[in-house]
Structure formats: C-alpha cells, structure tokens
C-alpha positions in Angstrom: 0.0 0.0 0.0 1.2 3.6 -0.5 0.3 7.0 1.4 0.0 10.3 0.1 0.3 13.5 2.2 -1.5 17.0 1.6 -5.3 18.0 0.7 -8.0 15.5 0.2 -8.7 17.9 -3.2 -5.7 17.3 -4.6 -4.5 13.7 -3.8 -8.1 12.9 -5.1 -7.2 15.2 -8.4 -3.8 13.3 -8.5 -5.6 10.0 -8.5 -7.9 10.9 -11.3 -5.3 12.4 -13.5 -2.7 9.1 -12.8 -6.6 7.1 -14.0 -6.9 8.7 -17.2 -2.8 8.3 -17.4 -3.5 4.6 -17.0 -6.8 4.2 -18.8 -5.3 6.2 -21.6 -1.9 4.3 -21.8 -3.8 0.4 -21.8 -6.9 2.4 -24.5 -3.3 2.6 -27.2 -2.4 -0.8 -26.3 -5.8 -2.0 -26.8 -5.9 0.0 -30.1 -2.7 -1.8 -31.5 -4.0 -5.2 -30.2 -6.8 -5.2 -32.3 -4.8 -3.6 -35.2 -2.5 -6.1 -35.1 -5.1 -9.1 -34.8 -6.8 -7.6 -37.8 -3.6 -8.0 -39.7 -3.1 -11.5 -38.4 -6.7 -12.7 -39.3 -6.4 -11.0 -42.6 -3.0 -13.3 -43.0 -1.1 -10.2 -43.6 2.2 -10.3 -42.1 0.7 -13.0 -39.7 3.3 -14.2 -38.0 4.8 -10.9 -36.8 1.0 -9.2 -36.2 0.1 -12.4 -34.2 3.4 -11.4 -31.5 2.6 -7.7 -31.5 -0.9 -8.4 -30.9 -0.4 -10.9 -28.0 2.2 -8.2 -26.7 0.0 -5.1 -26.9 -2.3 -7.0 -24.6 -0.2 -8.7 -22.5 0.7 -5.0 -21.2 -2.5 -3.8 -22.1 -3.8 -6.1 -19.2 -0.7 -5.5 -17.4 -1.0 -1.5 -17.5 -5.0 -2.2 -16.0 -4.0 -4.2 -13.2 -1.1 -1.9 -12.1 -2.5 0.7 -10.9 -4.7 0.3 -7.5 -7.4 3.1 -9.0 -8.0 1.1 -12.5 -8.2 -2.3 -9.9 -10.3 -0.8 -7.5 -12.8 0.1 -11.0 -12.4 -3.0 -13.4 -11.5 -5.8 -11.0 -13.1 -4.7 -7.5 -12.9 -8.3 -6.8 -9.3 -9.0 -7.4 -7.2 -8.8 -4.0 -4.0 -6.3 -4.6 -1.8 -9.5 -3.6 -2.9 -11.3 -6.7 -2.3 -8.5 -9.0 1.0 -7.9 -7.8 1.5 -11.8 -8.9 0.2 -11.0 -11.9 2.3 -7.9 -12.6 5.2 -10.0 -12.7 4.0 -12.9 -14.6 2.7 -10.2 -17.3 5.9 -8.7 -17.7 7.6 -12.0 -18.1 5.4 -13.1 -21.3 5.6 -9.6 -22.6 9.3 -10.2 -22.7 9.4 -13.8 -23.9 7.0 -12.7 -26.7 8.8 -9.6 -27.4 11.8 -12.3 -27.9 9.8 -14.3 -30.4 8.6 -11.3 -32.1 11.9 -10.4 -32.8 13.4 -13.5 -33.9 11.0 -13.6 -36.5 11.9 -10.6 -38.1 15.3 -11.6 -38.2 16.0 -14.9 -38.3 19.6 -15.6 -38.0 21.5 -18.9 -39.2 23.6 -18.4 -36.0 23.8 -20.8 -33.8 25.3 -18.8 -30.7 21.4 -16.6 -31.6 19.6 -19.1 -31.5 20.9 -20.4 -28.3 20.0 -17.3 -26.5 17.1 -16.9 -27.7 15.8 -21.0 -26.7 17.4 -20.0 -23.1 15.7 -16.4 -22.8 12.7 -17.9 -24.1 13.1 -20.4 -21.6 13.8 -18.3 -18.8 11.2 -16.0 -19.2 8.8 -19.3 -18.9 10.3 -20.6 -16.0 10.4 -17.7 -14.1 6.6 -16.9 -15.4 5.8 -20.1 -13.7 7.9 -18.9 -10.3 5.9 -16.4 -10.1 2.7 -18.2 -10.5 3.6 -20.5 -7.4 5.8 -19.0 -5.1 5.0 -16.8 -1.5 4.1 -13.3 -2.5 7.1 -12.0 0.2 9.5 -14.3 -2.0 8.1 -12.6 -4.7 8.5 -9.2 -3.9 12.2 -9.5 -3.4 13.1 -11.1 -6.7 12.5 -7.4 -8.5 16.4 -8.1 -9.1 15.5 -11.1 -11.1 12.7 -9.2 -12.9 15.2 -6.4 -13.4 18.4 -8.4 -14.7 15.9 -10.4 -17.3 14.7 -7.6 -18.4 17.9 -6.0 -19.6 19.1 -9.0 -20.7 15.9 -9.5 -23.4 16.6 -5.8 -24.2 20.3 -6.0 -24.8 19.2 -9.4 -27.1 17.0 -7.1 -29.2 19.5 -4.6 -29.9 22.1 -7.0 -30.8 19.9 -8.6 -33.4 17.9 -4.9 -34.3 22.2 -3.6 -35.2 22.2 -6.9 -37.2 19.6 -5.8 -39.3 20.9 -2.6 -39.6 24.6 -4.5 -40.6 22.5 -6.4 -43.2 20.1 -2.9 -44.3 17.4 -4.7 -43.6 14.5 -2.1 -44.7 13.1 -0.2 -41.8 15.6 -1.5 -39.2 16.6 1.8 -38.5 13.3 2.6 -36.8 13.4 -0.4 -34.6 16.3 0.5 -33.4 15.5 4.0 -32.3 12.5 2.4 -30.5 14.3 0.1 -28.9 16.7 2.3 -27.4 14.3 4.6 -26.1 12.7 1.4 -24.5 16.0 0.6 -22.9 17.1 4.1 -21.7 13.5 4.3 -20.0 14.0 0.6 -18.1 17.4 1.8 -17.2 16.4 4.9 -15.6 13.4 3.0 -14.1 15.6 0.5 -12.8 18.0 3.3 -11.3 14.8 5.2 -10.0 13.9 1.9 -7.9 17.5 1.3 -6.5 16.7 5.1 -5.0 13.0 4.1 -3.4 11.0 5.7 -6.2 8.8 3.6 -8.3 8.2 5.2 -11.1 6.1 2.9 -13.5 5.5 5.8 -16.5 8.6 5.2 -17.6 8.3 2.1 -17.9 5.1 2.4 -19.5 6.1 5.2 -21.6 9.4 3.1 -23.0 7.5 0.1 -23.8 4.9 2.0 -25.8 7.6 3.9 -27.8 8.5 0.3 -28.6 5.1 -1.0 -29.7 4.6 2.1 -31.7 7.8 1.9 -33.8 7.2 -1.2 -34.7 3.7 -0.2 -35.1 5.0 2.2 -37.7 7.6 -0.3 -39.6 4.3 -2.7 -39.7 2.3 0.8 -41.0 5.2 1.1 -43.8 5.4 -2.3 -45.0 1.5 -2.5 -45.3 1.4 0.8 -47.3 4.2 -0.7 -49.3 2.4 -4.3 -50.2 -0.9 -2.3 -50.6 0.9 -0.4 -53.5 2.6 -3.8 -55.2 -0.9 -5.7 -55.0 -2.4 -2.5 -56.4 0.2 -2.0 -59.2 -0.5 -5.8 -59.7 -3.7 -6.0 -59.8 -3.7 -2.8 -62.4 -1.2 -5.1 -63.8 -3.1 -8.4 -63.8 -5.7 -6.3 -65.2 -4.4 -5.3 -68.1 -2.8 -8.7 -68.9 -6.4 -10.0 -68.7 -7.7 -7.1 -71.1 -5.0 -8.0 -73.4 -5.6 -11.4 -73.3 -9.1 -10.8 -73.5 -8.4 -8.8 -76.7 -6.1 -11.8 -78.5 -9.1 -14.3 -77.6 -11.6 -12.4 -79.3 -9.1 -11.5 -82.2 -8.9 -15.2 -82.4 -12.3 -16.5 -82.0 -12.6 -13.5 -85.4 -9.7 -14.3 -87.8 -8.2 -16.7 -89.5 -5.2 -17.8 -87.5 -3.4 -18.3 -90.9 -4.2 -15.8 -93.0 -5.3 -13.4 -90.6 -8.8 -12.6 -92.5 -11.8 -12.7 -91.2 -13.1 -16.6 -90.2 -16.5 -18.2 -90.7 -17.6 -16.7 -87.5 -17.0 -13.4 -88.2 -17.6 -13.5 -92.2 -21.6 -14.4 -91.2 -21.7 -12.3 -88.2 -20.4 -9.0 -90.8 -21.9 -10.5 -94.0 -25.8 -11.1 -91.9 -25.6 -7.5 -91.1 -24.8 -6.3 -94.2 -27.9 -8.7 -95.8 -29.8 -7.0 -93.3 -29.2 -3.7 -94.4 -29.5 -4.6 -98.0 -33.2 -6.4 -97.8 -34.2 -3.0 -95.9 -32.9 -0.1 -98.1 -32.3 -2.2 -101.2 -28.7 -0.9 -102.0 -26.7 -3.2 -104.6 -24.5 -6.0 -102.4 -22.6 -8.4 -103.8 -20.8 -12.2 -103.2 -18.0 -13.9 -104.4 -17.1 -17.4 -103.3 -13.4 -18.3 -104.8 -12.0 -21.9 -104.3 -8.2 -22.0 -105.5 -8.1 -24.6 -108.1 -6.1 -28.0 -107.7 -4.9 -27.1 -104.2 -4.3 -30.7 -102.8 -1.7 -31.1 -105.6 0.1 -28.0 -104.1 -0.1 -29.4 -100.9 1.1 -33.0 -101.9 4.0 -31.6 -104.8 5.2 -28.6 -102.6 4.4 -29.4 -99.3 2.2 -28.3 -97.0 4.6 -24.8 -96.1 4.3 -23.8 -99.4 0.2 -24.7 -99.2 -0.1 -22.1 -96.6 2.2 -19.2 -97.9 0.0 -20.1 -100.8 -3.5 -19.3 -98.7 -1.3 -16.5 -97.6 -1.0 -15.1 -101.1 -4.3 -15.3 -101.9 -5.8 -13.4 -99.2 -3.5 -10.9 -99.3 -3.7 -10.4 -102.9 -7.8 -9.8 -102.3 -7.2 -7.4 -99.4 -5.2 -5.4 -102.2 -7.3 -5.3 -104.5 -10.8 -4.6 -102.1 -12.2 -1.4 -99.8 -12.1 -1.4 -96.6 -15.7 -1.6 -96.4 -15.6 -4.8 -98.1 -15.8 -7.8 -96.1 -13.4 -11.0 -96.6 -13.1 -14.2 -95.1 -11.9 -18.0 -95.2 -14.6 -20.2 -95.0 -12.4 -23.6 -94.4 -9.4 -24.8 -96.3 -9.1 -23.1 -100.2 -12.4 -21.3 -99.9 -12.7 -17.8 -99.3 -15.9 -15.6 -99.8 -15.9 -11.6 -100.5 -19.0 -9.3 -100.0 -18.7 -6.3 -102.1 -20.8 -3.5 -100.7 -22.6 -1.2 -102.9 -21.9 -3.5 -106.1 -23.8 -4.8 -108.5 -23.2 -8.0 -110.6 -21.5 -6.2 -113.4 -18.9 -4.3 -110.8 -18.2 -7.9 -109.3 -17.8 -10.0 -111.9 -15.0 -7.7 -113.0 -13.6 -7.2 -110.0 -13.2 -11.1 -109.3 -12.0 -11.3 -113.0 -9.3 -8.9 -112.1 -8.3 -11.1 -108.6 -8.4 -14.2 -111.1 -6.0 -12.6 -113.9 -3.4 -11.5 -111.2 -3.6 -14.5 -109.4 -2.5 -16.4 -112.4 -0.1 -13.8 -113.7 1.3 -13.4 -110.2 2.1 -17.3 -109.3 4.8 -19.4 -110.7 7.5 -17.2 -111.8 10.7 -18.4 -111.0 11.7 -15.6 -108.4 8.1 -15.8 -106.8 8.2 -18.8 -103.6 4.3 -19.5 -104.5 4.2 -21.9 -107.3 1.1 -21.7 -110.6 -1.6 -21.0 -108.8 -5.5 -20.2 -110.6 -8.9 -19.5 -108.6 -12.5 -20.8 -109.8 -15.5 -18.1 -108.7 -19.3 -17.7 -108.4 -20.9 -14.7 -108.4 -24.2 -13.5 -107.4 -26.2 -10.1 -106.6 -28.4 -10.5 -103.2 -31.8 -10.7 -103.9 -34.2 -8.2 -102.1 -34.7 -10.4 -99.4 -32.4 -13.2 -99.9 -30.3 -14.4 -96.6 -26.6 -14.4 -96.7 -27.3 -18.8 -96.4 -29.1 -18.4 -99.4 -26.5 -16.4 -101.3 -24.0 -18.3 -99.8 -26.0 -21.5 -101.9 -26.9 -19.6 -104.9 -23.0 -18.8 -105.5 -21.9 -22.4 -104.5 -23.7 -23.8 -107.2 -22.3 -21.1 -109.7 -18.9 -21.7 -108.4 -19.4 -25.8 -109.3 -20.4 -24.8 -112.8 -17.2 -22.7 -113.3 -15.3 -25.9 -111.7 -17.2 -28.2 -114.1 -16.1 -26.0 -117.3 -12.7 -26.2 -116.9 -11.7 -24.0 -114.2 -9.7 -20.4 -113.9 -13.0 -19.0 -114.7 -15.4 -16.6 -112.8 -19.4 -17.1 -113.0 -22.0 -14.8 -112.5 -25.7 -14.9 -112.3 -28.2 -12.5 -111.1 -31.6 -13.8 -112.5 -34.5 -16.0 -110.6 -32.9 -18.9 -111.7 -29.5 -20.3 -111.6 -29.3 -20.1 -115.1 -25.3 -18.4 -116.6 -25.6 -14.9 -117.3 -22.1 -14.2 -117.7 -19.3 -16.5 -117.8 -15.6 -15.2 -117.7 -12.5 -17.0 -118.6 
C-alpha cells in the first residue's frame, strides 16, 4: 500500500489524472491489439501481427491491473496480492514474446542466436511459472531477477535490431530507435527503484515507444504491399484485357491468313444482308476456291500450301475497300462481299483477282508456285439471306469448276441459269 500526504482535493485530483494516465496508456495498447489481430486474421504479415498483438495485450492487461485506481474500478474483486502476482508474470510473457517477435523478423543462421534466444525464451517461462507458485514476500524481493531479465531481453533485441541494420534490412533503423528509447526508459526506471521511487511511467512510456515503432515499420510495409498488389492488380488487369483482346481477335480471324473466319464472315456478312433487304442498296458475293490445291499441298508441301493461302488473301485485301468484307470459310475457300456493287462491278472485280492470281504465281523468283482460282458470283436478292446467297454462288462456283476452271461465274436472275461467264 502507498500514502499520500496533503489536501483531500488534490491527492483525489492526483488520483484521477494518474486514472486517465492509466486508462489512456492500456486504451493505445488495446488500439494496436486489435490492429494487429486484424492484420493476423487477414493473413497479412501473420506471424509478426500475431506477437505484436499478444504483446499489446499482455501490457494492455498488465497497465490495467497496475495501478490500485484502474483495480479498485475493473476488478473490484481482485485482492491487490494477486495483482502484484500477476504484474510480474505479465511482464515475463511480454518479454518472452517480445523475444519471439523479434526473432522472426530476423531470423539468423547463427547458432550462438539461436541459443540465447531458446534460453531467454526459456527463462522467461520458467520464471513466469515462479511467479505463479511461489510466496508473494518471495516474490517481492526477486525485483532483481525481474530487473536483470529484463535488460538481458533488451540487450538481445539490440544486438539482433544492429544486425539488421549491418545487413540494411528495410526499416531496421526505426526499430532501433525504438528500442533504445525502450531501454534508456527501463534503465532509468531500474535506477529510480534502486533510490526508493517507483516510477512505473517510464516504464510504460518506454515500452509503448517500442510498440509504436514497430507499429510504424508494420504501418510502412503494409502501405508498401498495398501499393505492389495495387500496381499488380492494375497489372493483372491489363494482362487480362490484353488477353481478353487476343481471344476475341482469335475467335474472329483466321489464324493463318489473318482474315476474317467463318464466324466473323456471317456475323459481318448477316448485317450487311440485313441492311441490304431493308434499303435495297446493290451488295454483292464472291465465293473463290483456288483450283487443284491438294496437288500444291502434296508436290510442294504443306509450307508452301499455306504461304500459298497467304497469297491469296493478301492479294484480295489489295485489290478490295475497306468496307468490303473477306473471309476463309475452311481450307481453299474464301468468300468476298462487295458492298454497294452490283453483278457487273463484281464480276469484273473477281475477273481482275483471277488474272493476277494467275499472272502473279509461278515465276521463277516468286516462292508461290502456278496458282488459278475458280469463282461464283451472285447479286443478293431483295430479301435473300446471306445462307441463301452463300447457296446460290456455290452452285455457280461448281459450274465454273465443271467448265474447266480459272474461270469466274456470274448470275443474277430467278434462276440459276449463266448470265455471264468469264475465262
């Protein structure tokens, strides 16, 4: 028990102010407890989080049960005796976990470290359990003991903080300043005791400067992994967009040729039937089959096949508008909608691909060998589909097959009857 001296006014004024000293002290302890356990449940850091947290409270419980005031408020049933026990087993897990803490954020091959640390660790449990069982007047004169472990687990934590520092470890620097503030503030508490003062602020006040720079290198390194999974995720986004991009690019062209494919050819050419059967403007089809192409594939190979498909498609883009729509339908077969064309205007423009496809091939400095392309032509009807167009010049593509090949048909009229035949 301790006595005051002076006015009832102002020892009671005293006693308040050293209650909100203590209720204000264990409220920032309690603050980084739960801060810390959010990190640990949210598995950030969790190791590390999991020791501050268990820390913070530890001497959040401990700074509560100091003081007679905050006992006489929150634990009214709680004898003075047993929280005197209690101080000291409190203080002894605070430093055994401050131990752990730090041996997981530097974790040294050394054996000679880890020795002291299994012994510290060791001690502190041991003399945990001493406290636990033994007199209270035994107790109360082993403050040497308490004391001398103390400083040792202090003088352990600068040793490894400077080997972090030796080894730039990021933030170290921070640590270190906290942790010797902590141990100039047990010092002079330790001095203040050897005197007859008790002085447990500075204690306090040390061991919170100590919680709150790590609280700050914890702070740092979350801000920092908050901005790499941000710049990741921005990251991880745009790979997906991209990727997004080269599927759909894929799932529309030919992977050979890079033309439009099927797909894409009867989702553009339905469209443009569409708009054709409503306003009745001129649109025209070509289907073109390159003529003997399995004996290219089976004389020259099948390399030669596709820088011959090649050729051919790249020759049409050439000799097309943009606003005309190409595509491979499946092997040799390609299909061309001419827009705003009638039958006259494509039938000469598929004469013209067939004459410089023939010209072109088979010189002796060109790498595609002879090469000729049979054609049908039609004119959509007013409200023809692009499956029956896609029929209609079929069938006028077999005839120019059936006459000889190299040859472009045409037909326009109700029937499938030659209009115009081109050779």
């Amino acid at each position: 028990h301790s006595f005051q001296y002076g006015p009832y006014s102002q020892i009671l004024q005293k006693k308040y102010i050293y209650m909100i000293g203590e209720a204000a002290f264990s409220g920032i302890l309690l603050v980084l407890f739960l801060y810390n356990l959010f990190l640990f449940l949210g598995r950030i850091y969790t190791v590390s989080s999991f020791y501050l947290s268990i820390i913070s409270l530890v001497f959040c419980v401990r700074g509560l049960m100091t003081g007679e005031v905050m006992i006489e408020i929150l634990f009214p049933c709680v004898a003075m005796e047993t929280a005197f026990r209690w101080d000291y087993i409190l203080l002894y897990l605070g430093a055994l976990f401050i131990i752990l803490f730090i041996c997981n954020i530097y974790q040294s091959r050394k054996e000679l470290s880890k020795f002291i640390s299994i012994a510290l660790c060791s001690a502190g449990g041991l003399l945990a359990l001493f406290s636990l069982i033994v007199p209270l007047p035994v107790l109360s004169r082993s403050i040497f003991v308490l004391e001398s472990y103390g400083l040792a687990v202090i003088i352990f934590c600068l040793a490894k903080i400077v080997a972090m520092i030796v080894r730039r470890e990021r933030n170290s620097r921070i640590l270190l300043i906290g942790i010797l503030l902590f141990f100039t503030l047990v010092c002079y508490n330790i001095y203040s005791i050897s005197r007859g003062v008790i002085l447990f602020e500075t204690l306090q006040l040390g061991l919170l400067l100590f919680l709150l720079s790590n609280f700050m290198v914890l702070t740092i390194q979350f801000g920092k992994s908050h901005h790499q999974v941000k710049q990741l995720s921005r990251e991880l986004e745009q790979e997906v967009a991209r990727q997004t991009e080269e599927l759909r690019q894929l799932s529309r062209t030919d992977p050979l040729t890079g033309i439009n494919n099927r797909r894409r050819f009867t989702e553009l050419g339905e469209r443009e039937v569409a708009i054709h059967s409503r306003y009745g403007r001129p649109l025209s089809l070509i289907m073109m089959d390159l003529d003997h192409f399995k004996r290219i594939n089976d004389e020259y190979g099948h390399s030669t096949g596709d820088r011959a498909l090649i050729y051919m498609a790249k020759l049409c883009l050439e000799e097309i508008r943009e606003s005309d729509i190409l595509g491979r339908l499946g092997g040799e077969e390609f299909a061309l909608i001419l827009l705003e064309t009638d039958l006259p205007e494509a039938a000469a423009k598929g004469e013209r691909i067939r004459a410089r496809l023939e010209k072109t091939t088979g010189r002796k400095n060109h790498s595609i060998p002879p090469m000729t392309v049979s054609m049908g032509i039609i004119c959509f009807r007013r409200d023809e589909s692009l499956e029956g167009g896609l029929e209609r010049s079929d069938r006028l593509l077999y005839r120019a097959k059936s006459d000889g090949r190299n040859r472009v048909a045409a037909g326009c009229g109700e029937t499938d009857g030659m209009d115009l035949l081109l050779t």
